[in-house]
C-alpha positions as a Markdown table, in Angstrom:
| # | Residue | x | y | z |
|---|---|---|---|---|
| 1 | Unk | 109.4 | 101.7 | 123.0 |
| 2 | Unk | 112.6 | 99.6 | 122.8 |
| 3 | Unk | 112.7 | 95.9 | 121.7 |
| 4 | Unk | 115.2 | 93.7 | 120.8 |
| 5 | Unk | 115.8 | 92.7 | 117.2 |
| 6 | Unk | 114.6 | 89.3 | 116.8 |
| 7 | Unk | 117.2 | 86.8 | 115.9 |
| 8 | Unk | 120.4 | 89.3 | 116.8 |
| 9 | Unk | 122.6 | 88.8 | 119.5 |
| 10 | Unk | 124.1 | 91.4 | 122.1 |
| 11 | Unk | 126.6 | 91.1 | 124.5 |
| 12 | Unk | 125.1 | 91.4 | 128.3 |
| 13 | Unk | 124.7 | 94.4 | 129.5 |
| 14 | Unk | 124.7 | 96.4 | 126.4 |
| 15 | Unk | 121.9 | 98.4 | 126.0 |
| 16 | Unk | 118.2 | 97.6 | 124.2 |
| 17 | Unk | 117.7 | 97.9 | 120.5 |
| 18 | Unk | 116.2 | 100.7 | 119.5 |
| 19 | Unk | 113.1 | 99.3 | 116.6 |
| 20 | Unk | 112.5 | 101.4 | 113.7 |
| 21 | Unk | 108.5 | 102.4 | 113.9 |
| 22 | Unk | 108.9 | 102.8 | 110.2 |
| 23 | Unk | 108.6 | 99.7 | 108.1 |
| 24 | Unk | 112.5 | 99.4 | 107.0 |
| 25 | Unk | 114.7 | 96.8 | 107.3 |
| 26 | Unk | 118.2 | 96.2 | 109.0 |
| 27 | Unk | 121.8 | 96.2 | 106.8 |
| 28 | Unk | 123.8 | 93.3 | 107.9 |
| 29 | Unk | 126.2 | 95.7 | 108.8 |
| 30 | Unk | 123.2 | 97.6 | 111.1 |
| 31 | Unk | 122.2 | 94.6 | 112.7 |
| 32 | Unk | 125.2 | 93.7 | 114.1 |
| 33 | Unk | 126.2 | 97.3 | 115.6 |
| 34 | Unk | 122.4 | 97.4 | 116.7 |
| 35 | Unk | 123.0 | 94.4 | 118.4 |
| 36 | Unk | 125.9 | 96.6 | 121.0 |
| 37 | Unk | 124.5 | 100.1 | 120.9 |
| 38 | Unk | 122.0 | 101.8 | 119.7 |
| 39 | Unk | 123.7 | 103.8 | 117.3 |
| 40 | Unk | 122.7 | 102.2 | 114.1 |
| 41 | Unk | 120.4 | 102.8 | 111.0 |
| 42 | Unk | 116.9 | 101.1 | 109.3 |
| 43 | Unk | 117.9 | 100.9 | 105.4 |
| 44 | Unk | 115.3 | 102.5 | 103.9 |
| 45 | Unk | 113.8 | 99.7 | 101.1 |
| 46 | Unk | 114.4 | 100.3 | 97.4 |
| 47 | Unk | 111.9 | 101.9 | 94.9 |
| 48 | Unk | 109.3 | 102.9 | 97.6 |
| 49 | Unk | 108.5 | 99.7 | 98.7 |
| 50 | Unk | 107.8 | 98.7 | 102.3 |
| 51 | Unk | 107.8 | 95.5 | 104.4 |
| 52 | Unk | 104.6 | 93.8 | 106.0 |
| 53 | Unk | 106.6 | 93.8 | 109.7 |
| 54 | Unk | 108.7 | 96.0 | 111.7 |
| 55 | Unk | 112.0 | 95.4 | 112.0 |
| 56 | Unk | 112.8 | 93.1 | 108.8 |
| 57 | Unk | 116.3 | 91.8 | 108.6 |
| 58 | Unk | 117.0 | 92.2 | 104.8 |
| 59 | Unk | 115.8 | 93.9 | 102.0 |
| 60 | Unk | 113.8 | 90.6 | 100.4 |
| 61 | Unk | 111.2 | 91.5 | 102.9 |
| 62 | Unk | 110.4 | 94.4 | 101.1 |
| 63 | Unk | 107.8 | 92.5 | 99.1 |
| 64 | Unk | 105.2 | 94.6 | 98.5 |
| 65 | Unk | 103.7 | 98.4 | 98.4 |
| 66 | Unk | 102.8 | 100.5 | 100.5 |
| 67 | Unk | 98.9 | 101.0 | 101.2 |
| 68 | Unk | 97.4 | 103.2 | 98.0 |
| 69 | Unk | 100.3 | 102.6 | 96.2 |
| 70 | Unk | 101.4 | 100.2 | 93.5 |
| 71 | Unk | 103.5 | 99.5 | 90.6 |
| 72 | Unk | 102.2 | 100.8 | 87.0 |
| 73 | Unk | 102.8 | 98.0 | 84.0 |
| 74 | Unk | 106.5 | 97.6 | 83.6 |
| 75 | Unk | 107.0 | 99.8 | 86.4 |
| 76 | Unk | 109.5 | 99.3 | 89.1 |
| 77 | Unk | 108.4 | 101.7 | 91.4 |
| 78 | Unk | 105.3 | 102.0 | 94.2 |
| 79 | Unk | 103.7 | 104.9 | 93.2 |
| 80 | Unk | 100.0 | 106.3 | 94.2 |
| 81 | Unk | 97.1 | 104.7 | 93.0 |
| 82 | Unk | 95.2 | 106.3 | 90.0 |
| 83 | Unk | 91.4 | 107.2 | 90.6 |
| 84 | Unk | 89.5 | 103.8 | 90.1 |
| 85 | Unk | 92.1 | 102.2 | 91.6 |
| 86 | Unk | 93.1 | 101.1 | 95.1 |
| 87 | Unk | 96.1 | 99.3 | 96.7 |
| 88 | Unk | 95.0 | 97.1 | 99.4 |
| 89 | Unk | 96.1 | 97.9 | 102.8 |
| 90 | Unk | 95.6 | 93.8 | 103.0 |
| 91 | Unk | 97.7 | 92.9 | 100.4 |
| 92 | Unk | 99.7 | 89.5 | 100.4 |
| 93 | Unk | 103.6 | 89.3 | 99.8 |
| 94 | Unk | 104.8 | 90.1 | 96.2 |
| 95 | Unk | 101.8 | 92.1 | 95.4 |
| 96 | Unk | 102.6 | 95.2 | 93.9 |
| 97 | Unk | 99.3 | 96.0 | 91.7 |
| 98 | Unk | 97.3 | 99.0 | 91.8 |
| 99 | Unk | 93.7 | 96.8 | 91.7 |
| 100 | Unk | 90.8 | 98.3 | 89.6 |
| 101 | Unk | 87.3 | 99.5 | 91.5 |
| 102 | Unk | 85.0 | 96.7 | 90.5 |
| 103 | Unk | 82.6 | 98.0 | 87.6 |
| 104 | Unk | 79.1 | 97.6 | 87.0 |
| 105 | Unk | 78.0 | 97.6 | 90.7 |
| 106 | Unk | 75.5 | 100.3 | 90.2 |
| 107 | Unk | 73.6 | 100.6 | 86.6 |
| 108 | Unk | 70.7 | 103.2 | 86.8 |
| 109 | Unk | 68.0 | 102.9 | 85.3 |
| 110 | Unk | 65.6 | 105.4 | 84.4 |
| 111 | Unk | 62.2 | 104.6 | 83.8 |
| 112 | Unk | 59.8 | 107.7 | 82.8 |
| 113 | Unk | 56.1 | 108.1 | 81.8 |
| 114 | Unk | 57.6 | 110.4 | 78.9 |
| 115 | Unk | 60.8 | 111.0 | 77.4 |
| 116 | Unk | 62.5 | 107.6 | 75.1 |
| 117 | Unk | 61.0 | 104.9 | 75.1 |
| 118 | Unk | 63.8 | 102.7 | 73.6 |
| 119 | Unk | 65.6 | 100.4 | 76.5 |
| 120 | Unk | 69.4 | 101.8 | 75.7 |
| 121 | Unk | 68.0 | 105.3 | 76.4 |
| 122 | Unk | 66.5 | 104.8 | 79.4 |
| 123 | Unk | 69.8 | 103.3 | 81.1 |
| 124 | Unk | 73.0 | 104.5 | 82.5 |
| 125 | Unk | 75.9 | 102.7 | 84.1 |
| 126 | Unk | 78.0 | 104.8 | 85.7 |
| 127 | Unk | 82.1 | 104.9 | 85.9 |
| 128 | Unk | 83.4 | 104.0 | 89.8 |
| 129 | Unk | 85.7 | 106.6 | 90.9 |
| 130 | Unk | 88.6 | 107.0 | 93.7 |
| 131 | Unk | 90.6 | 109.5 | 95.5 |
| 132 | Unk | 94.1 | 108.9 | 94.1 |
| 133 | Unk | 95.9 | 106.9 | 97.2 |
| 134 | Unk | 92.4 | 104.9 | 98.2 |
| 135 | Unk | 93.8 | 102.0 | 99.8 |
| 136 | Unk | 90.8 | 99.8 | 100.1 |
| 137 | Unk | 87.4 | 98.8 | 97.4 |
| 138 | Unk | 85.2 | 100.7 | 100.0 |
| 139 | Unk | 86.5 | 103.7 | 99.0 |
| 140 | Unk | 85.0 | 103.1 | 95.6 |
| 141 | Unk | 82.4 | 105.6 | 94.7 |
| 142 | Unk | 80.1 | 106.7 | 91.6 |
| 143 | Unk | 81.3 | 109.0 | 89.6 |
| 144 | Unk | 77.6 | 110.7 | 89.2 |
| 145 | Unk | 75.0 | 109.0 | 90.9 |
| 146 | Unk | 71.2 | 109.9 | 92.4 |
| 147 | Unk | 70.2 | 109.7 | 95.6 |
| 148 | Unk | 66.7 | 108.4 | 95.1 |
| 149 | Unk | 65.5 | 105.9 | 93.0 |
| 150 | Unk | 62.5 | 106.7 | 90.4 |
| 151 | Unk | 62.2 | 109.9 | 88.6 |
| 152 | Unk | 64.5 | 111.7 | 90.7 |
| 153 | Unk | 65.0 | 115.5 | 90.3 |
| 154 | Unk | 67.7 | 118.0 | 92.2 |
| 155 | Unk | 66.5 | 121.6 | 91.9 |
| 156 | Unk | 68.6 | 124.5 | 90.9 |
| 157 | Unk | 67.1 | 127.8 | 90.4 |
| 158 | Unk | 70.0 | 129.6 | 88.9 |
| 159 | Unk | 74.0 | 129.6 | 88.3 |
| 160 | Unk | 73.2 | 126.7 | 85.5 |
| 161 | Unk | 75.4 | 126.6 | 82.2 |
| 162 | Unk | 74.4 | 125.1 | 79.3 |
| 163 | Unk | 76.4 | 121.5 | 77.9 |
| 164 | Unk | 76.3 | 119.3 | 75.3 |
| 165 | Unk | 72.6 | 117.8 | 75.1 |
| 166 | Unk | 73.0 | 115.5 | 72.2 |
| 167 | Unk | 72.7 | 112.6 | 74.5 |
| 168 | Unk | 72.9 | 111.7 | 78.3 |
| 169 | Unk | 76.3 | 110.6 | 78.2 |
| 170 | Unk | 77.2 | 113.9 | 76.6 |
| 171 | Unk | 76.3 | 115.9 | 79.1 |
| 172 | Unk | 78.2 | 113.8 | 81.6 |
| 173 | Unk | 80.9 | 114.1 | 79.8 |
| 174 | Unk | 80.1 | 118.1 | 79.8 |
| 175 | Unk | 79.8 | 118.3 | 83.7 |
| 176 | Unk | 83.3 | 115.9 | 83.9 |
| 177 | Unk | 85.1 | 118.6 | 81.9 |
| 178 | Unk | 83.7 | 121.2 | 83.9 |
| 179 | Unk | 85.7 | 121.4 | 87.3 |
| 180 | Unk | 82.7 | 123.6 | 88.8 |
| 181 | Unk | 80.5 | 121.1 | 88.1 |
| 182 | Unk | 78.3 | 120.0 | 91.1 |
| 183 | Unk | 75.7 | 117.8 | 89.2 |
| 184 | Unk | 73.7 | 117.7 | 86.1 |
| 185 | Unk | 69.9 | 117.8 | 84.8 |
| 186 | Unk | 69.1 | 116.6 | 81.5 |
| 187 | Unk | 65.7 | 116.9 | 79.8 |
| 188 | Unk | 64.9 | 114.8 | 77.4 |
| 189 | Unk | 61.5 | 116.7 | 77.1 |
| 190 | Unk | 63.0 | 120.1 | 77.1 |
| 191 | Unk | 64.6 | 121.9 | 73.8 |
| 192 | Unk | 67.3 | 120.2 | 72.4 |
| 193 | Unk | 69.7 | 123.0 | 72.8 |
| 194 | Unk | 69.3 | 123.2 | 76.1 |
| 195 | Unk | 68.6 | 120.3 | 77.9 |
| 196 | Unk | 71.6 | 119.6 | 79.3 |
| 197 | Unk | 72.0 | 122.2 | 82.3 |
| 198 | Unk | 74.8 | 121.8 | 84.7 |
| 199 | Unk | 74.9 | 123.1 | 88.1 |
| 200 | Unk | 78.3 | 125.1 | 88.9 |
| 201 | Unk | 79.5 | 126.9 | 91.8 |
| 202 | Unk | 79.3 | 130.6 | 92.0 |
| 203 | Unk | 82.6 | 131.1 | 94.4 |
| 204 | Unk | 85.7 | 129.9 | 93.5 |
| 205 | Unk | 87.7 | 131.4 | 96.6 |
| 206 | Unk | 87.3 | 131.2 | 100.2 |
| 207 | Unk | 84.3 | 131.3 | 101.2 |
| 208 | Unk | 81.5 | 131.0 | 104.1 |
| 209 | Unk | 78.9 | 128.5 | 102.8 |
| 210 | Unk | 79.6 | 125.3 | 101.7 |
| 211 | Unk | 77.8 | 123.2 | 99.7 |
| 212 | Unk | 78.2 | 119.1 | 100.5 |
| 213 | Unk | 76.7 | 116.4 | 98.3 |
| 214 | Unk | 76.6 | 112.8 | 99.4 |
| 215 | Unk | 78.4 | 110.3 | 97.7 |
| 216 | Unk | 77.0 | 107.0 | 96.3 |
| 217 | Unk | 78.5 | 103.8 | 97.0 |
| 218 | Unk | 79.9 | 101.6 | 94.7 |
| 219 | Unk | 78.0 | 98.8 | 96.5 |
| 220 | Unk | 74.6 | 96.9 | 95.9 |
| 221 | Unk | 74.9 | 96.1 | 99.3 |
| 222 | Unk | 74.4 | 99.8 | 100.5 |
| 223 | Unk | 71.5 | 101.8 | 100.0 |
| 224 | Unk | 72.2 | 104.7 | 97.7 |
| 225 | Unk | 69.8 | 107.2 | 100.3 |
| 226 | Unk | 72.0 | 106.3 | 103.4 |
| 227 | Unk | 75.5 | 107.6 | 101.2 |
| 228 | Unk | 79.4 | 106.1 | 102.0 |
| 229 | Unk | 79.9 | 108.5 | 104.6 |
| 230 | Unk | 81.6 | 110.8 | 102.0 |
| 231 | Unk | 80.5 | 113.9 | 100.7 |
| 232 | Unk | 81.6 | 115.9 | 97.6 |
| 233 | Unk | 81.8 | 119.6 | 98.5 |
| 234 | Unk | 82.0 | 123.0 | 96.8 |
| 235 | Unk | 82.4 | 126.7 | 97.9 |
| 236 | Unk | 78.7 | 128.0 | 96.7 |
| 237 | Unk | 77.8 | 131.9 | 97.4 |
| 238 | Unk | 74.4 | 131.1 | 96.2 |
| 239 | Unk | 73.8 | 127.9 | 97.7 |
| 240 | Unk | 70.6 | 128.5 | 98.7 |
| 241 | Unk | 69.7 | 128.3 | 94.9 |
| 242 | Unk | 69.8 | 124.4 | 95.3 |
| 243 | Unk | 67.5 | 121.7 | 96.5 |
| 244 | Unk | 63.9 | 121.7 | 98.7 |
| 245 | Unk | 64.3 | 122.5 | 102.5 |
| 246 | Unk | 64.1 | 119.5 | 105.0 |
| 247 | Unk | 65.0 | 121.4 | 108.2 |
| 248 | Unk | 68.2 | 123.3 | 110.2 |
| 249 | Unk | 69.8 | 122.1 | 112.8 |
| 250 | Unk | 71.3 | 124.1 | 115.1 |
| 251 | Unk | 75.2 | 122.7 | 115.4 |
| 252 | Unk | 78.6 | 124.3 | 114.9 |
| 253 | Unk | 80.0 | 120.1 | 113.9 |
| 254 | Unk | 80.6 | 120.2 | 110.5 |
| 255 | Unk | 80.7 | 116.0 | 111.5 |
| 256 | Unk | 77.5 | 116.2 | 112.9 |
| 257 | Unk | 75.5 | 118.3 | 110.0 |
| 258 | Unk | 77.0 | 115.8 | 107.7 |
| 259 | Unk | 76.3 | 112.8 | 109.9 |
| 260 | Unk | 72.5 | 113.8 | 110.5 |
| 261 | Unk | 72.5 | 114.0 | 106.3 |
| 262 | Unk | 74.1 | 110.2 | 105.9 |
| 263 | Unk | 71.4 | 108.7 | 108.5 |
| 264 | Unk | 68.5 | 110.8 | 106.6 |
| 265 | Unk | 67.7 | 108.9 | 103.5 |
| 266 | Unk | 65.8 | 111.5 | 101.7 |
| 267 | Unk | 68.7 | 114.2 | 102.4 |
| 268 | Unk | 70.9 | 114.6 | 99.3 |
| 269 | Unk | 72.9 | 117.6 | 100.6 |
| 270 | Unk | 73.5 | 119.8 | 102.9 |
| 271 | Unk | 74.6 | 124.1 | 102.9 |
| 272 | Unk | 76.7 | 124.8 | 105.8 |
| 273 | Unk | 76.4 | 128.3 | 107.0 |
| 274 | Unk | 79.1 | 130.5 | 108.4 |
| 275 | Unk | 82.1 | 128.0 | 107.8 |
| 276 | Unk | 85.4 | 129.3 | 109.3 |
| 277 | Unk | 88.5 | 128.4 | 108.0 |
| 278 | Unk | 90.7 | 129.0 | 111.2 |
| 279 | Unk | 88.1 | 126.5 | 113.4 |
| 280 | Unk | 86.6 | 124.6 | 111.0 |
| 281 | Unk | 83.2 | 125.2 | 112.2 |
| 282 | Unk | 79.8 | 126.1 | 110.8 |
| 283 | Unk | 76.8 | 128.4 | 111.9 |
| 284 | Unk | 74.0 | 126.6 | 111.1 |
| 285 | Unk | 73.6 | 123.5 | 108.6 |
| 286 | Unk | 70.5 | 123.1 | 106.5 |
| 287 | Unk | 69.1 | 119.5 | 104.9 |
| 288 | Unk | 68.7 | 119.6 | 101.7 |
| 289 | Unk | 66.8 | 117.0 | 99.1 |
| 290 | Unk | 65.5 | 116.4 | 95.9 |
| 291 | Unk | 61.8 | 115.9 | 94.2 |
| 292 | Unk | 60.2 | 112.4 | 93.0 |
| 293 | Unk | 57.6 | 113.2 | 90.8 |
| 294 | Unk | 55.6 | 110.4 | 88.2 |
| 295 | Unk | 55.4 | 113.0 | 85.4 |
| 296 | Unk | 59.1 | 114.1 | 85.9 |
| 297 | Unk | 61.5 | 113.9 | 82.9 |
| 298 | Unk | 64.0 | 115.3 | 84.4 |
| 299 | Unk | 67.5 | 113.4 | 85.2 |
| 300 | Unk | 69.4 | 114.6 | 88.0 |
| 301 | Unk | 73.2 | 113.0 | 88.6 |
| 302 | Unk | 75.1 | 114.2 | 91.4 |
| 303 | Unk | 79.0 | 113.9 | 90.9 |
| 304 | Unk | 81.8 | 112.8 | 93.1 |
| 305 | Unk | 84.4 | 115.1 | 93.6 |
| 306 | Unk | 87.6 | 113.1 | 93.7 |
| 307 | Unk | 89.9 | 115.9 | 94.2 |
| 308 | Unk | 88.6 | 116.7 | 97.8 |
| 309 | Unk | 86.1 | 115.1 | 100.3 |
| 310 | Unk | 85.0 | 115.5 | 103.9 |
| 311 | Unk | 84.9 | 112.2 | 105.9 |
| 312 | Unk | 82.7 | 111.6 | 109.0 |
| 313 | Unk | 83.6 | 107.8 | 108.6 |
| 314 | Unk | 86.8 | 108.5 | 111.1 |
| 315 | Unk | 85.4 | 111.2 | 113.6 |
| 316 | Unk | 86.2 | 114.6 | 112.8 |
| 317 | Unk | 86.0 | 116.3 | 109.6 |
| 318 | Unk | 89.6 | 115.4 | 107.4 |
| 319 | Unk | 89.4 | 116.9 | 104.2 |
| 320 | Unk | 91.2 | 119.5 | 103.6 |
| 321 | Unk | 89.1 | 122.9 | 103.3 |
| 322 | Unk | 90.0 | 126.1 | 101.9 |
């Protein structure tokens, strides 16, 4: 589309001015040969910054960063938001902080027939996670969360490696380290060698089945069950080790299968079947979920994977698969 630049003058006849789509702004210099022909440049602004309109005149309207971006401490460049941080797509005029995930929105607390009694052991407040780039607080997500409140357990039958059980933060800490790391059960009834088992994938290629958890918000406002919309996902070859059947449904939509899983609230993952890289379609996609049981003393915490996602918030399926 071609507009004029507002506020420049052009002699009649001369042709319309060309707007950059791009937030830039105009050189003096380009403003005036934009104003006769349509031959002239956008400056590009300084340092990665970026202007809240299109076609800005000079460079003090580069005022702030772009969304997901910001300015480190004594920085003087935009760059890309750390995880548990997000530059707002909303921001005002001379704002060029990276803001922090708000903390604290989610504490879980366990509370077990057996197991510690003591109140410290029996709570765990999670750290709020982000994909580097997250340009809003909704994208804010647990790092490990559950899915059901009580004494919520996620079965894994095999493929589990022993980590540090002196403590539940430990083994959090043993399933963070661990990039294969899908989620976590910790014992505190079980042998103290081994009652931190961590679930990891068995595939670390290409591969046909995928394994999708959902993520928790970082929101008291949203029900942990129904999930942001985002799913953490790994490349499993033995996938069907994991979780209690709910049903299949018969769908080639990765979308779907993972929509169906957000609106279920007792559906904690899901195993897609037949994926194909090429089309980015599934055979078949089975609900998955965990077991609430009094007498459990089992602690299940799912992770979020920051480092990829699929998204059914937008429509199709975004993330980028193998």
């Amino acid at each position: 589309m071609r507009l004029e630049v507002p506020g420049s003058s052009r002699a009649r006849g001369a042709r319309p001015v060309q707007v950059d789509t791009i937030p830039r702004f105009f050189s003096p210099i380009d403003r005036e040969i934009r104003a006769n022909n349509a031959s002239g440049g956008c400056t590009a602004c300084p340092n990665g910054k970026t202007t809240r309109e299109i076609g800005s005149p000079s460079d003090d309207r580069c005022d702030i960063c772009p969304a997901g971006q910001g300015m480190a401490e004594g920085g003087s460049s935009c760059q890309l938001c750390p995880s548990g941080f997000y530059g707002d797509e909303a921001r005002t005029a001379g704002n060029f902080t990276c803001e922090r995930c708000p903390a604290g929105s989610n504490i879980y607390r366990f509370r077990f027939q057996s197991g510690p009694s003591s109140t410290s052991d029996n709570l765990f407040t999670s750290a709020v996670v982000t994909k580097p780039g997250a340009s809003s607080v909704g994208q804010c997500s647990v790092e490990f969360g559950r899915v059901e409140d009580g004494n919520w357990k996620l079965t894994s039958s095999g493929s589990n490696v022993a980590g540090n059980s002196a403590d539940l933060d430990a083994c959090v800490a043993s399933c963070r380290a661990n990039p294969e790391c899908q989620f976590l059960n910790y014992d505190y009834a079980g042998d103290v060698a081994t009652r931190c088992q961590l679930r990891v994938s068995t595939a670390r290629t290409i591969g046909t089945t995928l394994l999708a958890y959902k993520v928790v918000p970082n929101s008291n406002l949203l029900a942990a069950s129904m999930g942001s919309g985002l799913f953490s996902w790994w490349v499993d070859a033995a996938a069907q080790e994991v979780g209690i059947y709910v049903n299949t449904i018969a769908t080639s939509s990765m979308a779907d299968c993972l929509s169906t899983c957000t609106l279920k609230s007792e559906c904690a993952a899901v195993r897609m079947d037949g994926y194909s890289s090429a089309a980015k379609t599934i055979t078949s996609c089975t609900l998955l979920k965990g077991a609430v049981t009094i007498t459990e003393t089992v602690r299940t915490l799912v992770r979020t994977r920051i480092d990829n996602d699929i998204s059914i918030t937008a429509g199709p399926v975004t993330a980028p698969l193998p």
